[in-house]
TORMIZA-581473 format. One line per field, with one value per residue (C-alpha): x negated, y negated, z. Coordinates in pm, 1 decimal, always signed. Layout:
<pts>
c1 <- [X:...]
c2 <- [Y:...]
c3 <- [Z:...]
</pts>
This chain:
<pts>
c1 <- [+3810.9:+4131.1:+4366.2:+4321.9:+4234.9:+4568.9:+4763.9:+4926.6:+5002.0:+4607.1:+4435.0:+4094.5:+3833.9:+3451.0:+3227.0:+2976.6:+2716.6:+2760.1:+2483.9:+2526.9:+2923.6:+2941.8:+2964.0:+3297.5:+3425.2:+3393.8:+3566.8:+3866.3:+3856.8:+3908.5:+4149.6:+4399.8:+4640.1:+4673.5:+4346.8:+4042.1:+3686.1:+3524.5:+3158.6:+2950.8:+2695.0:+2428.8:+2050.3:+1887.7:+1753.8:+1774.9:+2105.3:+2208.3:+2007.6:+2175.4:+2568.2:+2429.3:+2402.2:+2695.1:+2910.9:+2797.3:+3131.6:+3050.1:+2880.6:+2653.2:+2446.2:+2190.5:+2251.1:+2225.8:+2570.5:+2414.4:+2218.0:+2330.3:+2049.3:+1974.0:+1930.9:+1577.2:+1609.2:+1505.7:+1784.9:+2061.0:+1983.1:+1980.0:+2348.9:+2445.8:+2317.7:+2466.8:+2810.4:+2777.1:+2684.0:+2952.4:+3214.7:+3150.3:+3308.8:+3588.7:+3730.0:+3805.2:+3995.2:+4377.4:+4588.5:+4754.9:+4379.4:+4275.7:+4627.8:+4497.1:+4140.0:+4343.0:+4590.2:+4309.3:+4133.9:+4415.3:+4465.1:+4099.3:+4195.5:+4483.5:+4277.5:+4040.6:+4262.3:+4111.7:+3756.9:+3742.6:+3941.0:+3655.9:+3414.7:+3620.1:+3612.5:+3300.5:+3137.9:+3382.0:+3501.2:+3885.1:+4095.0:+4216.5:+4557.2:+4403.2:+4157.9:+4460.8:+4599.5:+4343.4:+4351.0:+4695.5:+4657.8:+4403.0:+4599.6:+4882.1:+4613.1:+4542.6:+4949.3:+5010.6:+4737.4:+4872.7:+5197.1:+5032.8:+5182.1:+5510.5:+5377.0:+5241.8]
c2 <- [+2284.6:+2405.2:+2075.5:+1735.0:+1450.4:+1225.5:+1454.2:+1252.8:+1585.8:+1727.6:+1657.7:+1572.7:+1681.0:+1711.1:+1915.7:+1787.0:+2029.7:+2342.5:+2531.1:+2924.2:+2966.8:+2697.4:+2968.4:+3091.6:+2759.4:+2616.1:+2943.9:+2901.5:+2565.9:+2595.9:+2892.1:+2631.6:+2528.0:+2114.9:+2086.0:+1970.6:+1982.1:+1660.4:+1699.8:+1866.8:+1713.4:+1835.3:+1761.1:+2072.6:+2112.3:+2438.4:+2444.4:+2185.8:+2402.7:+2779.6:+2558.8:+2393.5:+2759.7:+2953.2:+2631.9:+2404.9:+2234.0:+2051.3:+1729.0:+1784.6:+1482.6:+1433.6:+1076.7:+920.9:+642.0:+454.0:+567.5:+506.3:+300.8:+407.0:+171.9:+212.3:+273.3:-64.8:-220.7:-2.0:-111.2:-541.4:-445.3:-319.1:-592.5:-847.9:-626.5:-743.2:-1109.5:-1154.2:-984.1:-1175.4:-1460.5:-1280.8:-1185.6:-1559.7:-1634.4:-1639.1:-1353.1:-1622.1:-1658.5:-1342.4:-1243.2:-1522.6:-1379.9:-1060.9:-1210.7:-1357.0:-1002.7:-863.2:-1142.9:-1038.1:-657.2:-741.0:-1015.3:-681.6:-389.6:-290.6:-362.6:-152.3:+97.8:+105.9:+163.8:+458.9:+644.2:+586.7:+674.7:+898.2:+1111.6:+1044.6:+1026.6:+615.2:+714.9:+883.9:+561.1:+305.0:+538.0:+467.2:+100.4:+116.1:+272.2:+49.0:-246.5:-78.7:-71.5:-431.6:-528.2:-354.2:-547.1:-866.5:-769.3:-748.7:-1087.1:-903.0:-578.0:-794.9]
c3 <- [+19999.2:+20099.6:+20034.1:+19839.8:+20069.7:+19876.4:+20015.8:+20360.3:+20540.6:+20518.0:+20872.7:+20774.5:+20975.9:+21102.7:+21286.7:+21517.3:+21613.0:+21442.6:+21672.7:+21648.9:+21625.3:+21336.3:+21041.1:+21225.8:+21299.8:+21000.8:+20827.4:+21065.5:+20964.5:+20579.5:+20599.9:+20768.4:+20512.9:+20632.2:+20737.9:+20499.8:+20687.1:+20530.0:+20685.7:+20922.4:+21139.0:+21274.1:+21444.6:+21334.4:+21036.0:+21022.0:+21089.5:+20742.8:+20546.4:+20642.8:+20626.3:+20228.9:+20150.1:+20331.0:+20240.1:+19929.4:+19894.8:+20239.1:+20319.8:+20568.8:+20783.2:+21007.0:+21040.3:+21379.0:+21387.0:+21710.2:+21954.1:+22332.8:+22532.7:+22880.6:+23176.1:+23417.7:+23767.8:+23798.0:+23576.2:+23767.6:+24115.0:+23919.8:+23857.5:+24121.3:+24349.9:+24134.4:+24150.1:+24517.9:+24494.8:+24253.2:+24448.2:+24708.7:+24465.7:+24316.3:+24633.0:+24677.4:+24357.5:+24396.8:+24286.5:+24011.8:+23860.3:+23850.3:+23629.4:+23367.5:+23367.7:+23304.6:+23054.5:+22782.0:+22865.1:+22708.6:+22409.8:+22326.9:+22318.1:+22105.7:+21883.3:+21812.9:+21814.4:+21519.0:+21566.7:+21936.4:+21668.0:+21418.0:+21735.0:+21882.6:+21601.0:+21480.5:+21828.0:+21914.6:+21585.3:+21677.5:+21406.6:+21391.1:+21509.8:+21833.8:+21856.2:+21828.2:+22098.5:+22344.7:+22266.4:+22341.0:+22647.6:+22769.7:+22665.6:+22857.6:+23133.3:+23155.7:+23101.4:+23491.5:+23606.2:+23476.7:+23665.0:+24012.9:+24133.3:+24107.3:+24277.3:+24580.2]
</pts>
C-alpha cells in the first residue's frame, strides 16, 4: 500500500464493484500519493479471486452489510391509501403544531447524529465527514421548516 493508515493526510478508500475496469482503477488508485485503498468489494467470485492475485496486499469481501427489502404491489398501494387518510388529518393541525412535530423531529436527528452517521456510511461508503455532512444538511432541512410560522 502506498501510505500508512496513522498518517491524518491519507484518504482511505474502497472499491465497490470492481467489474471489468477494476484492475485499472484500483492501479490509479494506489499510484495516488494521499490515498490508501483499504478494500475492495465485490459479488463475483470470480472477480475476488483474479484482484487476490493481481493485488494480494488488498482485503477483498463479498460480504452483504444489509440487504434493502422491497415492498409488493400490494403493500405500495396500503401506503399510499393511508398517505391519503392521514392527510386528510394533517391538513387540519395548526401551523404552530406542526413546527413542534417538526422541532422534536429535529431534537431526535440531533439526539442521533451519530447513529444516522454510522448508517450513512455503512450503507452508503461515505467517508464519516461526508455522512455528518448530510446529517447536517438534513438537520439544516428540518431547521427552515421549523421557521415557517415566520415565512407565513
Amino acid at each position: 500500500m502506498n501510505g500508512s493508515s496513522k498518517d491524518k493526510s491519507i484518504t482511505k478508500m474502497g472499491l465497490i464493484g470492481a467489474g471489468r475496469w477494476g484492475p485499472n482503477v484500483i492501479g490509479a488508485i494506489n499510484r495516488l500519493k494521499d490515498v490508501e485503498l483499504v478494500r475492495v468489494a465485490d459479488p463475483s467470485d470470480e472477480a475476488i479471486k483474479s484482484l487476490n492475485i493481481k493485488f494480494p496486499f488488498l482485503k477483498t469481501t463479498q460480504e452483504v452489510v444489509n440487504q434493502v427489502p422491497q415492498c409488493t404491489e400490494q403493500e405500495f398501494n396500503d401506503i399510499v391509501a393511508n398517505s391519503k387518510d392521514v392527510f386528510q388529518e394533517w391538513k387540519e393541525v395548526s401551523v404552530s403544531n406542526r413546527v413542534r412535530f417538526m422541532l422534536n423531529y429535529q431534537a431526535l436527528i440531533k439526539k442521533h447524529e451519530m447513529d444516522l452517521v454510522h448508517m450513512i456510511t455503512e450503507e452508503h461508503g461515505k467517508s464519516t465527514l461526508d455522512a455528518k455532512g448530510d446529517v447536517f444538511r438534513g438537520y439544516e432541512v428540518v431547521e427552515h421548516a421549523c421557521s415557517l410560522t415566520s415565512l407565513l
